[in-house]
Jmol script that loads the backbone (N, CA, C; Angstrom):
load data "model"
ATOM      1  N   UNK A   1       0.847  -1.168   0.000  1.00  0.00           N
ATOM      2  CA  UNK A   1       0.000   0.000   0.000  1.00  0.00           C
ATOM      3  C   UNK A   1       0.895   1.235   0.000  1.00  0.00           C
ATOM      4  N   UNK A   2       0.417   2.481  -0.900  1.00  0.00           N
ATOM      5  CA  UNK A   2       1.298   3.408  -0.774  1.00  0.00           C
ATOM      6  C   UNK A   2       0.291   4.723  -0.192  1.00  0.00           C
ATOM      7  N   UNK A   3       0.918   6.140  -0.244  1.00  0.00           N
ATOM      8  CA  UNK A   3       0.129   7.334   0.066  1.00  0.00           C
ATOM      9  C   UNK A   3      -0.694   7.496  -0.778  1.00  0.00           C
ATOM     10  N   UNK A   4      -0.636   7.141  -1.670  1.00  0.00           N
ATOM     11  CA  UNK A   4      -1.254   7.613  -2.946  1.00  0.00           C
ATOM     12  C   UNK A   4      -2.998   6.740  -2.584  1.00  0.00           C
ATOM     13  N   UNK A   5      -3.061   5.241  -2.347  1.00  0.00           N
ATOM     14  CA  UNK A   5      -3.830   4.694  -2.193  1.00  0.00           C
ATOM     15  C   UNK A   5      -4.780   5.391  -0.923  1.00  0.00           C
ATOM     16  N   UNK A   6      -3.728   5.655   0.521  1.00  0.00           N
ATOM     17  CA  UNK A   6      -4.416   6.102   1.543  1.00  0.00           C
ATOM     18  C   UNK A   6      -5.217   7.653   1.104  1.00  0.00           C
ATOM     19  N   UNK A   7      -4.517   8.225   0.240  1.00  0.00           N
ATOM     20  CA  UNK A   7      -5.279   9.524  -0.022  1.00  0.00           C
ATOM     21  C   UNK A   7      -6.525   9.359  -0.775  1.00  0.00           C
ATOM     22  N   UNK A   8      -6.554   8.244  -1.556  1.00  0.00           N
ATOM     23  CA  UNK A   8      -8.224   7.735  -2.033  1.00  0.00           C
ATOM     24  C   UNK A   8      -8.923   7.817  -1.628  1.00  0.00           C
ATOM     25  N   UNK A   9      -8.208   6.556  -0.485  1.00  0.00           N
ATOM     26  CA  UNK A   9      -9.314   6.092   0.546  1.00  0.00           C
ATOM     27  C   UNK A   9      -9.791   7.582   1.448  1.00  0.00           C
ATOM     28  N   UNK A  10      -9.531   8.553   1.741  1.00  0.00           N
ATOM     29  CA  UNK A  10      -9.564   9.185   2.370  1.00  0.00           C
ATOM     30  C   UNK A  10     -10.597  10.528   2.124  1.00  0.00           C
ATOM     31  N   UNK A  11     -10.558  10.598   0.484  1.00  0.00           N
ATOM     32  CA  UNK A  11     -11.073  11.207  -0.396  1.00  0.00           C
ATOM     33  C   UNK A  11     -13.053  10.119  -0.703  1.00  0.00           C
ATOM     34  N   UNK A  12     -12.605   9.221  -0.382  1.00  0.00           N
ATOM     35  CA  UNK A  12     -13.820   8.384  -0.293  1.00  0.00           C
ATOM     36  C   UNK A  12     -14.381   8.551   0.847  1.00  0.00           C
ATOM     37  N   UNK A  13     -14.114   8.614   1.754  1.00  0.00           N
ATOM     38  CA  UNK A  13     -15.153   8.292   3.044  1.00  0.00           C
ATOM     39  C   UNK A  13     -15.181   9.988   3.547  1.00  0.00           C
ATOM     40  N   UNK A  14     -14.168  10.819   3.263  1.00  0.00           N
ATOM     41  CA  UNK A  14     -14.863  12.388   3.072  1.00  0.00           C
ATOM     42  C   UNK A  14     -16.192  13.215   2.164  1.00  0.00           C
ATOM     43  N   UNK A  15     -16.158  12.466   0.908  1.00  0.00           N
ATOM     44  CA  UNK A  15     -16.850  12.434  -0.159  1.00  0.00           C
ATOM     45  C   UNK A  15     -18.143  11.430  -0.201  1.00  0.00           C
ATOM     46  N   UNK A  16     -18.165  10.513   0.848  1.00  0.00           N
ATOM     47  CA  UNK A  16     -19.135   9.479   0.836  1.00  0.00           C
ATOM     48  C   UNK A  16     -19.403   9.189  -0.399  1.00  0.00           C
ATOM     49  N   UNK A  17     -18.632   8.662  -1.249  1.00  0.00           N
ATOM     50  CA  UNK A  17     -18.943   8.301  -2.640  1.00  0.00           C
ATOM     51  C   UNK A  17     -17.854   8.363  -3.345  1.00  0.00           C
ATOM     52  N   UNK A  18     -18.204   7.160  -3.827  1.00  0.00           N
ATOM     53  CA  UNK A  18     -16.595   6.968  -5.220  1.00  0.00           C
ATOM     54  C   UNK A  18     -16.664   7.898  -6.478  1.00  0.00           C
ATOM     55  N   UNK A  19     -17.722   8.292  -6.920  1.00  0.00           N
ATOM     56  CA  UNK A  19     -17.899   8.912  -8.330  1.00  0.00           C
ATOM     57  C   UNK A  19     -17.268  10.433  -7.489  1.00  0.00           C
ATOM     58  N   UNK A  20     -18.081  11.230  -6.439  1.00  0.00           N
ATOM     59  CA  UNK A  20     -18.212  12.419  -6.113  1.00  0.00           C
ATOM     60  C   UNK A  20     -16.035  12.510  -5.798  1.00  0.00           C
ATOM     61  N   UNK A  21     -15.897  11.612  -5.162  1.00  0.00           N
ATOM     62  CA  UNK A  21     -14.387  11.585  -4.671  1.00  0.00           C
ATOM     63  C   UNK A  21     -13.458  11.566  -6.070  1.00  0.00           C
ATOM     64  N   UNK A  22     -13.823  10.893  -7.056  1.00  0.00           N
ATOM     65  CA  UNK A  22     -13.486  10.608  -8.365  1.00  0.00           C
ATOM     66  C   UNK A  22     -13.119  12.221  -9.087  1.00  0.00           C
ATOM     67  N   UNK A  23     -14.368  12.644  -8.471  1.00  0.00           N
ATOM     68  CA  UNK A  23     -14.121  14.083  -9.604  1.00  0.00           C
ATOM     69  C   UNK A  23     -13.177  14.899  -8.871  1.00  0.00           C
ATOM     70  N   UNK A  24     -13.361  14.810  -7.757  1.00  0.00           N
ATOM     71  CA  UNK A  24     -12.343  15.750  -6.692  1.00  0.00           C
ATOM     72  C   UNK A  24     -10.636  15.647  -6.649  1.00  0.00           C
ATOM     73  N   UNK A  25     -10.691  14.221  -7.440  1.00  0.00           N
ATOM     74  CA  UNK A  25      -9.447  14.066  -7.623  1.00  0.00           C
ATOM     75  C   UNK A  25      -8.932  14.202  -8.932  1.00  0.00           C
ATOM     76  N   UNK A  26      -9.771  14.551  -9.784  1.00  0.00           N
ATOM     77  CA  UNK A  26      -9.214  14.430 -11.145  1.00  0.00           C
ATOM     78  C   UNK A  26      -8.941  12.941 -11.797  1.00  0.00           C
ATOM     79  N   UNK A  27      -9.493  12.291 -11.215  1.00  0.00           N
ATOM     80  CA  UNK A  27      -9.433  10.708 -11.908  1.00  0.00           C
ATOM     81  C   UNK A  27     -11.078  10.138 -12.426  1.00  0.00           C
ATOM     82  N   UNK A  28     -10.722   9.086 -12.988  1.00  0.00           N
ATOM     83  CA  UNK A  28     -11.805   8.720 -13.621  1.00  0.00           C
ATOM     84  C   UNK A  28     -12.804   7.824 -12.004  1.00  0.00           C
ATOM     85  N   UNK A  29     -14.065   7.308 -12.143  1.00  0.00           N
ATOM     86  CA  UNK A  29     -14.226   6.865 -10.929  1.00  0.00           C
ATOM     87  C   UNK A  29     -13.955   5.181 -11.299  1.00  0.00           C
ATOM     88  N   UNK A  30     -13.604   4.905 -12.446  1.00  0.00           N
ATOM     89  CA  UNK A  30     -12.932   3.094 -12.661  1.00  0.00           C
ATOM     90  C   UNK A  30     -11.365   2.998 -11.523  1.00  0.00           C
ATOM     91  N   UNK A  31     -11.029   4.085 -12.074  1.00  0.00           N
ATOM     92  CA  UNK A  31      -9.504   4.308 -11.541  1.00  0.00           C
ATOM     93  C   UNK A  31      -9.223   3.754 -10.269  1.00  0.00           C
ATOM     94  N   UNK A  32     -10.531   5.012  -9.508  1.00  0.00           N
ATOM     95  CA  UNK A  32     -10.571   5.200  -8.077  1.00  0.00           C
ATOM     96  C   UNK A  32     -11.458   3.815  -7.517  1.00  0.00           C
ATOM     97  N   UNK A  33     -12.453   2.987  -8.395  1.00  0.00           N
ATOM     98  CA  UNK A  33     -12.269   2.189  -7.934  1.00  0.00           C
ATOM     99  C   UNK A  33     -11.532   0.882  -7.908  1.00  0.00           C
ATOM    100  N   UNK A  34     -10.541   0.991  -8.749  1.00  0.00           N
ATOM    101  CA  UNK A  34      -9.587  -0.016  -8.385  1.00  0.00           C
ATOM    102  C   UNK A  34      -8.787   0.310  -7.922  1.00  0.00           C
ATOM    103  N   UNK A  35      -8.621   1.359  -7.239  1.00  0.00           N
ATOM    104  CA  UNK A  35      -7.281   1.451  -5.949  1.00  0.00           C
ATOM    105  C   UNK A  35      -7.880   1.368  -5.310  1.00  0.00           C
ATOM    106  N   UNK A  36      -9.651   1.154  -4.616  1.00  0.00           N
ATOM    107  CA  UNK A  36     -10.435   0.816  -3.875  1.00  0.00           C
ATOM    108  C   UNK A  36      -9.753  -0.799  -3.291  1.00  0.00           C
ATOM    109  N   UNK A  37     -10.445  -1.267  -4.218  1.00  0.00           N
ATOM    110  CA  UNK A  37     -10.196  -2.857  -4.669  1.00  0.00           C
ATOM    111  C   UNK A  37      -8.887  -3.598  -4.250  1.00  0.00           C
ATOM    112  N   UNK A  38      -7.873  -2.923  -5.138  1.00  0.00           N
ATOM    113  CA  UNK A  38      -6.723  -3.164  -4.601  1.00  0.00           C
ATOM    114  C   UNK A  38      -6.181  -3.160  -2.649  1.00  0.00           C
ATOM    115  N   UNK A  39      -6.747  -2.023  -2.300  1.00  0.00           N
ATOM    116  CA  UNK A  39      -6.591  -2.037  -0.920  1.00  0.00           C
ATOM    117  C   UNK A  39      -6.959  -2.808   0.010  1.00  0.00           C
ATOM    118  N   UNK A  40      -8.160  -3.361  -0.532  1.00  0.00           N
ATOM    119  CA  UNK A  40      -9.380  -4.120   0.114  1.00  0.00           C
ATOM    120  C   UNK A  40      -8.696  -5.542  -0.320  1.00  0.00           C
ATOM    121  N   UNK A  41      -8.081  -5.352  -1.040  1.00  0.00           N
ATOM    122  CA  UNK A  41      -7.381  -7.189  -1.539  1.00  0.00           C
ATOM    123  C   UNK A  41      -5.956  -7.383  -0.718  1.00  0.00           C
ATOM    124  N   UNK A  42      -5.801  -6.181  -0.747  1.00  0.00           N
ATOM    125  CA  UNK A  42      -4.131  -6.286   0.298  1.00  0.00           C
ATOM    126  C   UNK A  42      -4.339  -6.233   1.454  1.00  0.00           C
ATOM    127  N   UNK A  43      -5.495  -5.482   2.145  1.00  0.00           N
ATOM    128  CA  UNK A  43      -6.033  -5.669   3.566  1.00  0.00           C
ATOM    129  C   UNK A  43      -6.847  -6.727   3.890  1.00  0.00           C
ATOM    130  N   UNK A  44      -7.492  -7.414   2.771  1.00  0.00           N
ATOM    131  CA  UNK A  44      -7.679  -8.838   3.016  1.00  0.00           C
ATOM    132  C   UNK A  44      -9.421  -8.688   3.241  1.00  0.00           C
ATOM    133  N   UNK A  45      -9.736  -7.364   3.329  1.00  0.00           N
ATOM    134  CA  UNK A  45     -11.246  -7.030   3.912  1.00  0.00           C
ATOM    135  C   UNK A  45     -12.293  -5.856   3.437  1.00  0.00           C
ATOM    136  N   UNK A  46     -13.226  -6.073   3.468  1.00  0.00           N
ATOM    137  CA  UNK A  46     -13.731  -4.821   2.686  1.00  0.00           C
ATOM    138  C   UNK A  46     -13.635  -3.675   3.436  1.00  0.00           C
ATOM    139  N   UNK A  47     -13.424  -2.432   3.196  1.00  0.00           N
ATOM    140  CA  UNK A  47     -13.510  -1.367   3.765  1.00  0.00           C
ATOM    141  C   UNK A  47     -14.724  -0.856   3.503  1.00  0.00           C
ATOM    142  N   UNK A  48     -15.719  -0.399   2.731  1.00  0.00           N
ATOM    143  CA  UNK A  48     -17.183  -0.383   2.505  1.00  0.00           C
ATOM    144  C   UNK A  48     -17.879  -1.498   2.410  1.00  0.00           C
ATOM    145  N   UNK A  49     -19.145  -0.746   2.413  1.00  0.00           N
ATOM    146  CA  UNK A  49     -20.116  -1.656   1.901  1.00  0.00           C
ATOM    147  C   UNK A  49     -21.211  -0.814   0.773  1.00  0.00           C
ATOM    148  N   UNK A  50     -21.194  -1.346  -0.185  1.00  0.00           N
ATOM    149  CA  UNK A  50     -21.286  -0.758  -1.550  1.00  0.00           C
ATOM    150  C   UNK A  50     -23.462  -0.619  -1.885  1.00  0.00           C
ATOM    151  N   UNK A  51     -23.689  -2.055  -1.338  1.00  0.00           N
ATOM    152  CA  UNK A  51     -25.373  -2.142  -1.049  1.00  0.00           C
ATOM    153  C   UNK A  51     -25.540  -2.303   0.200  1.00  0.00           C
ATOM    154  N   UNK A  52     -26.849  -1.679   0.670  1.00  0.00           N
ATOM    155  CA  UNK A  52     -27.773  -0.685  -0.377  1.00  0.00           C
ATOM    156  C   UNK A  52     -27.739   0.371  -0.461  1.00  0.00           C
ATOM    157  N   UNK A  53     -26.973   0.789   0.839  1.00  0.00           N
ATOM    158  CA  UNK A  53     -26.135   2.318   0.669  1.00  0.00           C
ATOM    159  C   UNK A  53     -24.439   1.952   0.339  1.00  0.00           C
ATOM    160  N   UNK A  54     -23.875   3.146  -0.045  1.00  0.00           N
ATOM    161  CA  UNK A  54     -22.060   2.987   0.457  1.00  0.00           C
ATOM    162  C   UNK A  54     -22.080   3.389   1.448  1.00  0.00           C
ATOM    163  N   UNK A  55     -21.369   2.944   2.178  1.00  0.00           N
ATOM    164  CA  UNK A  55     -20.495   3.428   3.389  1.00  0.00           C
ATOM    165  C   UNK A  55     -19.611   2.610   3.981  1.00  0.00           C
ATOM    166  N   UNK A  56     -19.279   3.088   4.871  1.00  0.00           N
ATOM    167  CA  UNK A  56     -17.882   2.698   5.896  1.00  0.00           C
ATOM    168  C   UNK A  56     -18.075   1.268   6.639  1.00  0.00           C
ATOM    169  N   UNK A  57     -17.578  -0.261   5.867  1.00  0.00           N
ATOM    170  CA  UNK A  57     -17.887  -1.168   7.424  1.00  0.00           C
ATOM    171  C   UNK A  57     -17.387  -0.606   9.256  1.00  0.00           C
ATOM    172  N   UNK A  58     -17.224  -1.268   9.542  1.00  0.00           N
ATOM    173  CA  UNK A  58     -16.447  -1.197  11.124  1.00  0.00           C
ATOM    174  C   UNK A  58     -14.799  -1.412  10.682  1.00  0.00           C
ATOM    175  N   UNK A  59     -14.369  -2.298   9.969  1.00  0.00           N
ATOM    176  CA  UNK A  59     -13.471  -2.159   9.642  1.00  0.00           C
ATOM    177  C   UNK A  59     -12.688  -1.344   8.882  1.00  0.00           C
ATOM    178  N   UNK A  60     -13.564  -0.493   7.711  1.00  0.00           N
ATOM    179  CA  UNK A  60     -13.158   0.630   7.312  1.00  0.00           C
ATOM    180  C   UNK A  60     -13.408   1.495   8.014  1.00  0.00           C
ATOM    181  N   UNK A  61     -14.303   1.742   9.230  1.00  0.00           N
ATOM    182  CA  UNK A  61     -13.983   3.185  10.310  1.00  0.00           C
ATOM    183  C   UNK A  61     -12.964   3.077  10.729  1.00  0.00           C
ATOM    184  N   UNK A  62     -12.371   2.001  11.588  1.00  0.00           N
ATOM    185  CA  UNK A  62     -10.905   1.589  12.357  1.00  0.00           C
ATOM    186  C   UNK A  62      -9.913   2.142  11.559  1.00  0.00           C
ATOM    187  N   UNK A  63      -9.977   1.405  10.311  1.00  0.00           N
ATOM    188  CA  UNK A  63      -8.812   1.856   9.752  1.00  0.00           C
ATOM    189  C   UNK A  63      -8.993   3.336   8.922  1.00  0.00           C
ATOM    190  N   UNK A  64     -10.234   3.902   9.206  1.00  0.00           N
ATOM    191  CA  UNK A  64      -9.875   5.820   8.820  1.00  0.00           C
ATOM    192  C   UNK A  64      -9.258   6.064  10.042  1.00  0.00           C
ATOM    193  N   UNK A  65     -10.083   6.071  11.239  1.00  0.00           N
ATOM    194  CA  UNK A  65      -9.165   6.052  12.653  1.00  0.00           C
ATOM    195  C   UNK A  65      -7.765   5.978  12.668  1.00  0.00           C
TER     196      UNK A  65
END
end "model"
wireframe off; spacefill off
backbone 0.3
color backbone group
């Protein structure tokens, strides 16, 4: 995992939304979600939950914490 990934993630759960965080960063929202993905595959766990709302599991609050 690098800064680049944590600043996503960070840009996501400020933005409550991948598309809205997407534009804020100047990336496409495919982009942003595969450095989603990627993180969530190297941390082994989901950090959202995508239905029926997005938001933050418990495990993605901890680790904004």
């Amino acid at each position: 995992m690098n800064l680049l990934h944590m600043n996503y993630f960070i840009a996501v759960v400020e933005h409550q939304s991948i598309s809205r965080a997407a534009q804020s960063l100047f990336i496409t929202q495919q982009t942003l979600s595969s450095h989603i993905a990627s993180m969530e595959k190297e941390l082994g766990t989901c950090l959202f939950e995508r239905r029926p709302r997005f938001r933050l599991t418990r495990t993605g609050e901890r680790f904004y914490q």
